[in-house]
C-alpha positions as CSV (number, residue, x, y, z in Angstrom):
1,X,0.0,0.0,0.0
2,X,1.7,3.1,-1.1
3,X,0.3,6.4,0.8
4,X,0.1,9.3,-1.2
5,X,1.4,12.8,0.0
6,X,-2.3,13.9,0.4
7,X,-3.4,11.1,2.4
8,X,0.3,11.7,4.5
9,X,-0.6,15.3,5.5
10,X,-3.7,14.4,6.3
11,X,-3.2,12.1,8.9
12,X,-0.1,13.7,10.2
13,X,-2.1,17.2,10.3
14,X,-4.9,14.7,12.4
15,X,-2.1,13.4,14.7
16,X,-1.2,17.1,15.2
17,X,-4.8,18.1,16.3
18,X,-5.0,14.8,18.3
19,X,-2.1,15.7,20.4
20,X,-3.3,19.2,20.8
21,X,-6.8,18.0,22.1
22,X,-4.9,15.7,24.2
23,X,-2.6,18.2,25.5
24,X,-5.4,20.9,25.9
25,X,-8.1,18.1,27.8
26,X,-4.8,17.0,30.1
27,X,-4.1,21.6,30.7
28,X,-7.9,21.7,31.3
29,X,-8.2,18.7,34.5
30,X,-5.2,20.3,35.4
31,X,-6.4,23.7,36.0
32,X,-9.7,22.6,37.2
33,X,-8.2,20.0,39.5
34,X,-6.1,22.7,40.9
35,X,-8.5,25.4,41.3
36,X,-10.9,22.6,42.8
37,X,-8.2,21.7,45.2
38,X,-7.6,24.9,46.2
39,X,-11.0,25.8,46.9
40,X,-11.2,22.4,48.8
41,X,-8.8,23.6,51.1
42,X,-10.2,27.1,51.7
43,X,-13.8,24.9,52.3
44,X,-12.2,22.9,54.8
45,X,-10.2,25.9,56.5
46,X,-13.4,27.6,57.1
47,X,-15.1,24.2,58.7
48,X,-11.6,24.3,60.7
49,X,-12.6,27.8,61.4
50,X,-15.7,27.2,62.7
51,X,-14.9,24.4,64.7
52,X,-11.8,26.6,66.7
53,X,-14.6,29.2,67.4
54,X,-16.6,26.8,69.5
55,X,-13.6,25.0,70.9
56,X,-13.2,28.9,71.9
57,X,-16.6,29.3,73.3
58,X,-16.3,26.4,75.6
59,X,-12.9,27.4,76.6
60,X,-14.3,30.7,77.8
61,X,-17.2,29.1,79.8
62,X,-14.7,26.6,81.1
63,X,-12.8,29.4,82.5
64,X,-15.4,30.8,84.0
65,X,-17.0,28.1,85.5
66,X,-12.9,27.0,87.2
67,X,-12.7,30.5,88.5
68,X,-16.2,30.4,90.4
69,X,-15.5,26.7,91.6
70,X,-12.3,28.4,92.7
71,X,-13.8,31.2,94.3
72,X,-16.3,28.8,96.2
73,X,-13.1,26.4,96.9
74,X,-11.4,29.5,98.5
75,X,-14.7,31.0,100.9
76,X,-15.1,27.3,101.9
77,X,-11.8,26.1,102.8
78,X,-9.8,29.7,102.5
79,X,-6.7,27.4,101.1
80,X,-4.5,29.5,99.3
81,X,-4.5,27.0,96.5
82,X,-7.8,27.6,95.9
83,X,-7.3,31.3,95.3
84,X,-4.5,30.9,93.0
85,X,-6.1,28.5,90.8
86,X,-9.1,31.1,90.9
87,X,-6.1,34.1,90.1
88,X,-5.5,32.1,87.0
89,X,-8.6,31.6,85.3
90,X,-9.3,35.0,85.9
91,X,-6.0,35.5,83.9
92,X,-7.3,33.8,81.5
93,X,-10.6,34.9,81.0
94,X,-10.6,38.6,79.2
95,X,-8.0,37.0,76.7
96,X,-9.9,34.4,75.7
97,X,-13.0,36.9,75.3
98,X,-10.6,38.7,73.1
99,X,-9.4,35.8,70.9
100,X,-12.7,34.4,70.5
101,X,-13.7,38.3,69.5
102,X,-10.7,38.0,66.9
103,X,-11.8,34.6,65.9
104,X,-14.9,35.9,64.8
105,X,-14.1,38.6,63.3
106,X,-14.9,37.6,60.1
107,X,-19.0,37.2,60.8
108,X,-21.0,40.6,61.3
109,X,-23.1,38.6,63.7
110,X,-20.7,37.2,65.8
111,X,-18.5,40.5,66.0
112,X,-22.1,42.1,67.8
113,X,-22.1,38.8,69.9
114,X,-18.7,39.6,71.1
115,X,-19.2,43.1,71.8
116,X,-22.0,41.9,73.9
117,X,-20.3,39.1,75.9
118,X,-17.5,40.9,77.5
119,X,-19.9,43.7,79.6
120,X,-21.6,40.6,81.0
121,X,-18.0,38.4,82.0
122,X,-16.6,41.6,83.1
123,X,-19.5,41.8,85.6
124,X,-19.1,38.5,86.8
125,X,-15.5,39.0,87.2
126,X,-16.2,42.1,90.0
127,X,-18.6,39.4,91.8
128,X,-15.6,37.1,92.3
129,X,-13.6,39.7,93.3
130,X,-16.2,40.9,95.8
131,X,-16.8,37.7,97.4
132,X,-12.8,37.0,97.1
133,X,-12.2,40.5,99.4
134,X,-14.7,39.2,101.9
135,X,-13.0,36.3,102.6
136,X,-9.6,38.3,102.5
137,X,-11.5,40.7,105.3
138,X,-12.4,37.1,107.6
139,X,-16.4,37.8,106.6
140,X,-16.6,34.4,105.0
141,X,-20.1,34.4,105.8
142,X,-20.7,38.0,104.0
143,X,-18.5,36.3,101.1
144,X,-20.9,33.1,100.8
145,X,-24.3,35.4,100.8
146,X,-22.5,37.4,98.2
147,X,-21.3,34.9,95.8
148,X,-24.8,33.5,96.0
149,X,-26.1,36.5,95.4
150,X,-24.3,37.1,92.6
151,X,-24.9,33.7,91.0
152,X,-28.6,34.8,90.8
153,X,-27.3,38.0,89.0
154,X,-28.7,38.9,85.4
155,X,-24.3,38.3,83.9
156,X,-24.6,34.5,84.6
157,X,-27.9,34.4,82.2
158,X,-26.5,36.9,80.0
159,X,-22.9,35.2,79.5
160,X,-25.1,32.2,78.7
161,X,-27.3,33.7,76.3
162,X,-24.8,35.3,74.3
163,X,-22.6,32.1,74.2
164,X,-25.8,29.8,73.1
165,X,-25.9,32.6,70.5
166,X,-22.7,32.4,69.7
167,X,-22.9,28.4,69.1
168,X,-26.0,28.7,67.3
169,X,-24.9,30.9,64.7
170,X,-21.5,28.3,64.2
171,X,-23.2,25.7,64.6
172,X,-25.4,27.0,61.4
173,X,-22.2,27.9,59.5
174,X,-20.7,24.4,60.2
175,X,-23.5,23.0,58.2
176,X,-23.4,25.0,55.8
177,X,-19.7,24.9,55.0
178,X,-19.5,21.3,55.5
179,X,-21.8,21.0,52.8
180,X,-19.7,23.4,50.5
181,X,-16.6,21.4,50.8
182,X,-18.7,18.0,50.1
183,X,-20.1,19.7,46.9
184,X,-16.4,20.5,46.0
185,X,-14.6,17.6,46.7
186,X,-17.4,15.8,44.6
187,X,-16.8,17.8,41.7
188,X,-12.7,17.4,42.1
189,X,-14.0,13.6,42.0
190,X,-16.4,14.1,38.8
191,X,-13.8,16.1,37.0
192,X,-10.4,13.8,37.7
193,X,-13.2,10.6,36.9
194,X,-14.1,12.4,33.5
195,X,-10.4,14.1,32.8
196,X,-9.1,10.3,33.0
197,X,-11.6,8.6,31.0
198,X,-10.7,11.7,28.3
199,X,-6.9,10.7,28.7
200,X,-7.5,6.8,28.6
201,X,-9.7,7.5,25.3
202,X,-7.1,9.7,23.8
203,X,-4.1,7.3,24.8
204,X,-6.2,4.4,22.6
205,X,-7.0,6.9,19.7
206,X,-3.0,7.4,19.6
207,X,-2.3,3.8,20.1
208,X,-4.4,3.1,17.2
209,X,-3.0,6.0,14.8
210,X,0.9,4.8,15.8
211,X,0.2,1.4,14.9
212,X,-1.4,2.6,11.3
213,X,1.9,5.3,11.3
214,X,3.8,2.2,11.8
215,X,2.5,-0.4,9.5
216,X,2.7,2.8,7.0
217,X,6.7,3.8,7.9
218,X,7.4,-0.2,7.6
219,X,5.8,-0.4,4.2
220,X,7.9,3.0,3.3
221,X,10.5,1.3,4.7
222,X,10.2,-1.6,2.6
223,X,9.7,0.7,-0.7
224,X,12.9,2.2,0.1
225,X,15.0,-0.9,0.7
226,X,13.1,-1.9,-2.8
227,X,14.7,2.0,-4.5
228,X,18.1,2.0,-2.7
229,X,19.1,-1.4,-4.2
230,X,20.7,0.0,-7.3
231,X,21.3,3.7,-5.8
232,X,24.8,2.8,-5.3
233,X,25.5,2.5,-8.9
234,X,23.5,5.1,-9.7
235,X,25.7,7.5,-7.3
236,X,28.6,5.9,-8.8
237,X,27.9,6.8,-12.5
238,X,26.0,10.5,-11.1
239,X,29.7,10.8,-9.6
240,X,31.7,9.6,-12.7
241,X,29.8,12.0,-14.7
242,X,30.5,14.8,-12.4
243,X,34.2,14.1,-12.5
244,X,34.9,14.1,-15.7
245,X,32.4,17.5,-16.6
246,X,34.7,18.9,-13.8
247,X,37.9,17.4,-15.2
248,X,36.6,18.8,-18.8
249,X,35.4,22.2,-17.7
250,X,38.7,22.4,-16.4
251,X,40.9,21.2,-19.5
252,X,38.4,24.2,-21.5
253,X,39.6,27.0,-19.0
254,X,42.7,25.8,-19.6
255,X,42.6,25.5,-23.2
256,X,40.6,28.3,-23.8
257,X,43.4,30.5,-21.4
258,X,46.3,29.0,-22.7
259,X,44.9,29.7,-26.8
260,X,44.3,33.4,-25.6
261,X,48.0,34.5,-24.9
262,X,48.8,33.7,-28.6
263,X,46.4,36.8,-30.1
264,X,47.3,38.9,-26.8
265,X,51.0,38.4,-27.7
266,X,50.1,39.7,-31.2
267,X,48.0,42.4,-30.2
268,X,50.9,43.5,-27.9
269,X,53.1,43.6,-30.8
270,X,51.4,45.3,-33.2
271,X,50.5,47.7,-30.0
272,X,54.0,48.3,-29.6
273,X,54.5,48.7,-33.7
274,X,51.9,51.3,-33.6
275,X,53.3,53.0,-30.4
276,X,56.8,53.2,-32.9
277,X,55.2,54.1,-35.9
278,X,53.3,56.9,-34.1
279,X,56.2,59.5,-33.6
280,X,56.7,58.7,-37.1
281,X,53.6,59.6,-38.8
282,X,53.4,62.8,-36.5
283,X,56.6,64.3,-37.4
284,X,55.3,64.2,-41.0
285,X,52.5,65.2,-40.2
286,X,53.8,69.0,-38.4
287,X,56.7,68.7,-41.3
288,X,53.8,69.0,-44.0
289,X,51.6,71.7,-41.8
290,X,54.6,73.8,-41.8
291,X,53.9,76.9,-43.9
292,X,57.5,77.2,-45.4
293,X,57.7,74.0,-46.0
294,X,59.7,74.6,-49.1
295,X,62.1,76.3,-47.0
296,X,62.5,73.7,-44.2
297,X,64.8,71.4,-44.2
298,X,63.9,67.9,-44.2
299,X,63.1,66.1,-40.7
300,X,65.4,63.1,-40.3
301,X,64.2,60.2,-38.7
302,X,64.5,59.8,-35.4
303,X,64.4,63.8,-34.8
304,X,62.3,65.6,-32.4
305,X,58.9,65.7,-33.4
306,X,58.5,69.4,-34.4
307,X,56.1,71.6,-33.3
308,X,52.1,70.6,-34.3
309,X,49.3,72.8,-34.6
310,X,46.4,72.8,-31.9
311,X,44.1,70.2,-33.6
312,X,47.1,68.3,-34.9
313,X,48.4,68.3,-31.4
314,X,44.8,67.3,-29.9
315,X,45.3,64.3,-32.1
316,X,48.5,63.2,-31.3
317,X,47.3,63.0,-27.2
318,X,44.1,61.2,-28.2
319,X,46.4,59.0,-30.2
320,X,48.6,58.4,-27.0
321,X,45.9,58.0,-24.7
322,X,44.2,54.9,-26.9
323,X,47.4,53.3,-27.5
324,X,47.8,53.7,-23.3
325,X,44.1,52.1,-22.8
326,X,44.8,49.3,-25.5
327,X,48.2,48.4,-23.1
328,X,46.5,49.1,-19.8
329,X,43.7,46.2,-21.3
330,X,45.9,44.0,-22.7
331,X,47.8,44.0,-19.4
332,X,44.9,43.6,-17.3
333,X,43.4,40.6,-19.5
334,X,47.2,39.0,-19.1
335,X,47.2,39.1,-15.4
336,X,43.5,37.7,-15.6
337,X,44.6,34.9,-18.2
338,X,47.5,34.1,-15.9
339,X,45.3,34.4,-13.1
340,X,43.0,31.4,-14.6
341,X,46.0,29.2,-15.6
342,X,47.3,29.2,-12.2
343,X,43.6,28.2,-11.1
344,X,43.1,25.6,-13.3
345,X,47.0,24.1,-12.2
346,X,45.5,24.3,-8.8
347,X,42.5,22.4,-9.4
348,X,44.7,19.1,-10.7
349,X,47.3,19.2,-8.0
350,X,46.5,16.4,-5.8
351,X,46.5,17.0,-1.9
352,X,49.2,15.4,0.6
353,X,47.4,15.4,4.1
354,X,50.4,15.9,6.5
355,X,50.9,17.3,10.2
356,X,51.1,21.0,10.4
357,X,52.5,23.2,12.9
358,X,49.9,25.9,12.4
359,X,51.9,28.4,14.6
360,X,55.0,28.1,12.6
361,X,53.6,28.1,9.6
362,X,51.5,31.8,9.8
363,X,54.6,32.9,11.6
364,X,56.5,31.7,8.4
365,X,53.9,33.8,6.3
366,X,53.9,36.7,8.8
367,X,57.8,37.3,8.2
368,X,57.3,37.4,4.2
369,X,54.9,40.3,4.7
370,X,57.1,42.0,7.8
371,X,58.0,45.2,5.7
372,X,55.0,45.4,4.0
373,X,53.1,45.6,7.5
374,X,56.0,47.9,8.9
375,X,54.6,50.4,5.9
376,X,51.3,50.1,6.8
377,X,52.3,50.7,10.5
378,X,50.6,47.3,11.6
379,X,50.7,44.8,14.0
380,X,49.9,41.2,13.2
381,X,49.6,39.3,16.6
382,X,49.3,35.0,16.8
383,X,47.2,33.4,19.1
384,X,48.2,30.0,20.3
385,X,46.9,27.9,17.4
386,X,45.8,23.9,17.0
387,X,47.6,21.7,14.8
388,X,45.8,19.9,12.1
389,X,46.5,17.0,9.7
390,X,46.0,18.7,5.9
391,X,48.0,20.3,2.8
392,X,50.3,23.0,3.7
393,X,50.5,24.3,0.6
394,X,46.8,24.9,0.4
395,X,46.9,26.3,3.8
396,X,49.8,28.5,2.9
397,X,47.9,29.9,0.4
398,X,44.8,30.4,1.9
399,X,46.5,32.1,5.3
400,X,48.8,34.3,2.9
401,X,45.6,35.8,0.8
402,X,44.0,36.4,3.9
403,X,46.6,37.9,5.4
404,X,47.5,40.1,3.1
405,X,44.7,40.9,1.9
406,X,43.6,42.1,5.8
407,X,46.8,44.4,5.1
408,X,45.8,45.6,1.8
409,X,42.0,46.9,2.9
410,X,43.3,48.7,6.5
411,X,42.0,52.4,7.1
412,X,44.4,55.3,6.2
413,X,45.4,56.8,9.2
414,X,44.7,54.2,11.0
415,X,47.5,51.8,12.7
416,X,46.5,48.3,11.5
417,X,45.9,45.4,14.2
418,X,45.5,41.9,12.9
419,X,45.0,39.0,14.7
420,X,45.2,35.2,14.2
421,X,43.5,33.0,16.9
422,X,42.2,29.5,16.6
423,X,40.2,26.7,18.4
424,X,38.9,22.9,18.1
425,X,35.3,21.7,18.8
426,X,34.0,18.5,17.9
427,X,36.9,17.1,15.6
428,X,36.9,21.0,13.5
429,X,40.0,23.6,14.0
430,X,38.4,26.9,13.5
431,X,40.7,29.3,12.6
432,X,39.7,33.5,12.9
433,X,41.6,36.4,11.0
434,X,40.3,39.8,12.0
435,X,41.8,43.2,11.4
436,X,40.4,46.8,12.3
437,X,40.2,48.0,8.6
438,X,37.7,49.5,6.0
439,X,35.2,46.8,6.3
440,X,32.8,45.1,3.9
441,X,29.2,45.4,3.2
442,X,27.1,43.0,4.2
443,X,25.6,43.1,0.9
444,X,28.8,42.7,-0.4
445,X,29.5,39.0,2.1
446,X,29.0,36.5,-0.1
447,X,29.9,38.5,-3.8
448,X,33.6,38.5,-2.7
449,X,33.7,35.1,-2.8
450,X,33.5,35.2,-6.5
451,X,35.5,34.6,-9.2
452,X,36.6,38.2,-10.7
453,X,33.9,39.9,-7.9
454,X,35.5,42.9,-6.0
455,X,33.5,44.5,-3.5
456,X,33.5,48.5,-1.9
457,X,36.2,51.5,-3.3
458,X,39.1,50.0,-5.9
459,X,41.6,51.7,-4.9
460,X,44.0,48.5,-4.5
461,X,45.3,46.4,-7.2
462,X,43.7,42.8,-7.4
463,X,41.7,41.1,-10.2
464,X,39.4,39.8,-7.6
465,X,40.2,36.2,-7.7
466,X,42.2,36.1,-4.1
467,X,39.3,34.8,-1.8
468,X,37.7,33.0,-4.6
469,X,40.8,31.0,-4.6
470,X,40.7,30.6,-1.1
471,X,37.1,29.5,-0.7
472,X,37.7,26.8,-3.9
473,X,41.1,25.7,-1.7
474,X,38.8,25.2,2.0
475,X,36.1,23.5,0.0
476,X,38.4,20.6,-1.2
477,X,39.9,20.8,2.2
478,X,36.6,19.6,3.8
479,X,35.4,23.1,5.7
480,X,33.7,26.2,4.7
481,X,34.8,29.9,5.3
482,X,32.8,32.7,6.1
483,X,33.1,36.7,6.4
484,X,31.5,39.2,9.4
485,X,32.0,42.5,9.0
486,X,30.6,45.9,9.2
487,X,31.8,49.0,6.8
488,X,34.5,50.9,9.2
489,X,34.3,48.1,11.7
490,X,36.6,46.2,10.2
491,X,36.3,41.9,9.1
492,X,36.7,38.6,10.7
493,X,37.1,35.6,8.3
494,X,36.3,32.1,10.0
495,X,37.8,29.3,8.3
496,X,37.0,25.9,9.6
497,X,38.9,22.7,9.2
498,X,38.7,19.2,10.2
499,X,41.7,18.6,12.9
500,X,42.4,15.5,10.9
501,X,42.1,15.9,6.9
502,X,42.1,12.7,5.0
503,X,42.4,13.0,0.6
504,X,39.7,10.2,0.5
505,X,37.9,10.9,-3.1
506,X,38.2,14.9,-2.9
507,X,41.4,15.4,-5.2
508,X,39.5,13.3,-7.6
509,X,36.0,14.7,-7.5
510,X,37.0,18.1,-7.7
């Protein structure tokens, strides 16, 4: 079964929204099973809550009730025991008025309740301390009738009002938040019940679609093992073909550059006659013009050109200037011809992998341009450097271009720095020349790579085949080279290496 590309995006586009409702239903019980777990907790604070108000409550009555037994302890027996244990419960009491007050602060209702309750326990407080100075004055009679009295007094049935109250009203919110935190932890149940049975249902709708994914990738598989069984050969004879259009495009240039000199040499000869014959045909030329010619005596050859007549004269420069552009041209194409003969030499030299001392070797290169840099007034600095296994002739000649042309392109005015620094990471040496100079477009980053490309002001002699040269020399060394730079900011050119070059098929192939 062979899928077809339409039938392939479509399931991989419905694997894509199958994850994405998977991922979205698994972000969704998430959320809700945190936000139902935090509003559990707050559900069961409050029923906490509730629960240390009337633990509260009782503690208040309790304290109350130990400081009368107390009291009654003391006018009975007059044991000092007695009224210590009443001294501390009457410690105790107005705090835990105002902690139950603080407790239930957060009810309107109970906050009244609490402003009502401490008149009353204040009240009662003043009994006990009545009856206490009776007993304190030897009228333990006087301090009984009191203390009875008082415990017919309107604070006892007040206190106890208040703190029925008091319970009611918690007792009511007890309820009621109980019930809130049942409804909530039922719905964190519902909702991790449904959010699982979503996930367990979208776990066998993927099990499903990887199976048919992988009965389709083993069938694809199979069709591939089926294509790749003559690709081998195919490569083989893609590759022959390759080499030998390279090795022919190569025998062309060279042909076609070689053939060239033999009309340049002509046209530089006949240049040359012309150049001769010119001081020739103008001394005849102002010899004729003259007005007593008849009178003159004849110009011998080789003479000094006489004196021509303005438009005569006008000529002669034109004259001069051509034959100077025809030589200027014919020089420039030589250097270019030259240029491509030494290229196409390059390309059939085969390359010897052998150890380098990178160090020396830009050192050795540094010392041939020593005066050159003196003149420029710059300062070349080495980095230590790794050592790689590759051809040192290629490397001489890639470190030589980029060195000098780093020279060539500094700032007037400017002292020129230059500096050569290198690394390794996984099995590459990467090699950096930077330099302060005039910079280079970024427009202009990959067009000076090449051939016969220049980029930004030519004022420096060059036919623009330097770095193209160098990038064709990296390439059949296994790396790549690249440019950063910024006009006025000078240029860093990366070239990276493998640490240990092998020839393998490259001098052949390229």
């Amino acid at each position: 079964m062979v899928v077809t590309p339409d039938a392939a995006r479509r399931r991989a586009i419905g694997q894509i929204l199958l994850l994405a409702a998977g991922f979205l239903v698994l972000v969704a019980i998430s959320a809700t099973s945190v936000i139902l777990v935090n509003q559990s907790r707050q559900d069961n604070a409050w029923v906490v809550h509730t629960v240390e108000v009337e633990n509260q409550i009782s503690t208040l009555l309790l304290e109350i009730r130990r400081a009368e037994s107390a009291a009654r302890g003391y006018l009975l027996t007059s044991e000092p025991r007695f009224l210590a244990e009443h001294d501390a419960a009457v410690a105790a009491i107005l705090p835990d008025v105002d902690t139950l007050a603080k407790l239930a602060g957060d009810n309107p209702a109970q906050v009244q309740n609490s402003k009502k309750l401490r008149p009353p326990v204040e009240a009662r407080l003043q009994e006990f301390a009545k009856a206490i100075d009776f007993v304190k004055r030897s009228d333990i009679a006087g301090g009984i009738a009191m203390l009875r009295q008082a415990g017919a007094s309107d604070s006892v049935q007040r206190i106890n009002d208040v703190a029925g109250a008091m319970r009611a009203e918690e007792d009511r919110l007890f309820a009621q938040r109980t019930a809130t935190a049942d409804r909530t932890q039922w719905l964190a149940s519902v909702v991790t019940v449904a959010g699982s049975g979503l996930v367990i249902a979208l776990a066998g709708i993927s099990i499903l679609l990887v199976r048919r994914s992988a009965r389709a990738r083993d069938e694809a598989e199979a069709l591939l093992r089926d294509n790749n069984l003559n690709l081998e050969a195919t490569i083989d004879a893609r590759t022959a073909d390759l080499r030998e259009a390279n090795n022919e495009i190569q025998r062309f240039a060279y042909i076609v550059s070689h053939d060239l000199r033999s009309p340049l040499v002509n046209i530089m000869g006949f240049t040359s006659e012309l150049e001769e014959l010119r001081a020739d045909i103008f001394r005849r030329i102002g010899a004729l013009g003259r007005v007593a010619a008849a009178s003159a005596p004849p110009v011998a050859a080789g003479a000094i050109e006489p004196a021509l007549e303005a438009r005569d004269k006008q000529l002669s420069q034109d004259f001069s200037e051509a034959l100077g552009f025809i030589k200027s041209s014919i020089g420039k194409m030589d250097r270019l011809i030259s240029a491509i003969l030494n290229l196409t030499r390059e390309g059939r030299r085969e390359f010897e992998p052998v150890p380098i001392d990178t160090r020396e070797l830009i050192e050795g290169i540094v010392a041939t341009v020593a005066h050159q840099a003196a003149e420029a007034e710059a300062q070349i600095r080495i980095e230590p450097l790794p050592d790689i296994v590759s051809d040192r002739l290629a490397l001489e000649q890639i470190f030589s271009n980029l060195i000098d042309n780093a020279l060539k392109y500094l700032r007037p005015g400017v002292p020129g720095d230059i500096h050569v620094r290198g690394r390794t990471k996984l099995g590459f040496a990467i090699f950096e020349v930077s330099d302060n100079g005039r910079g280079i477009d970024p427009r202009d980053h990959q067009r000076i790579f090449d051939l016969f490309r220049r980029a930004g002001t030519q004022d420096r002699p060059g036919q623009g085949i330097g770095l193209a040269h160098v990038r064709a020399l990296v390439r059949r060394l296994g790396g790549t080279i690249h440019v950063q730079s910024e006009v006025n900011s000078g240029s860093t050119f990366t070239v990276t290496l493998p640490v240990a070059w092998t020839a393998s098929n490259r001098n052949r192939d390229t």
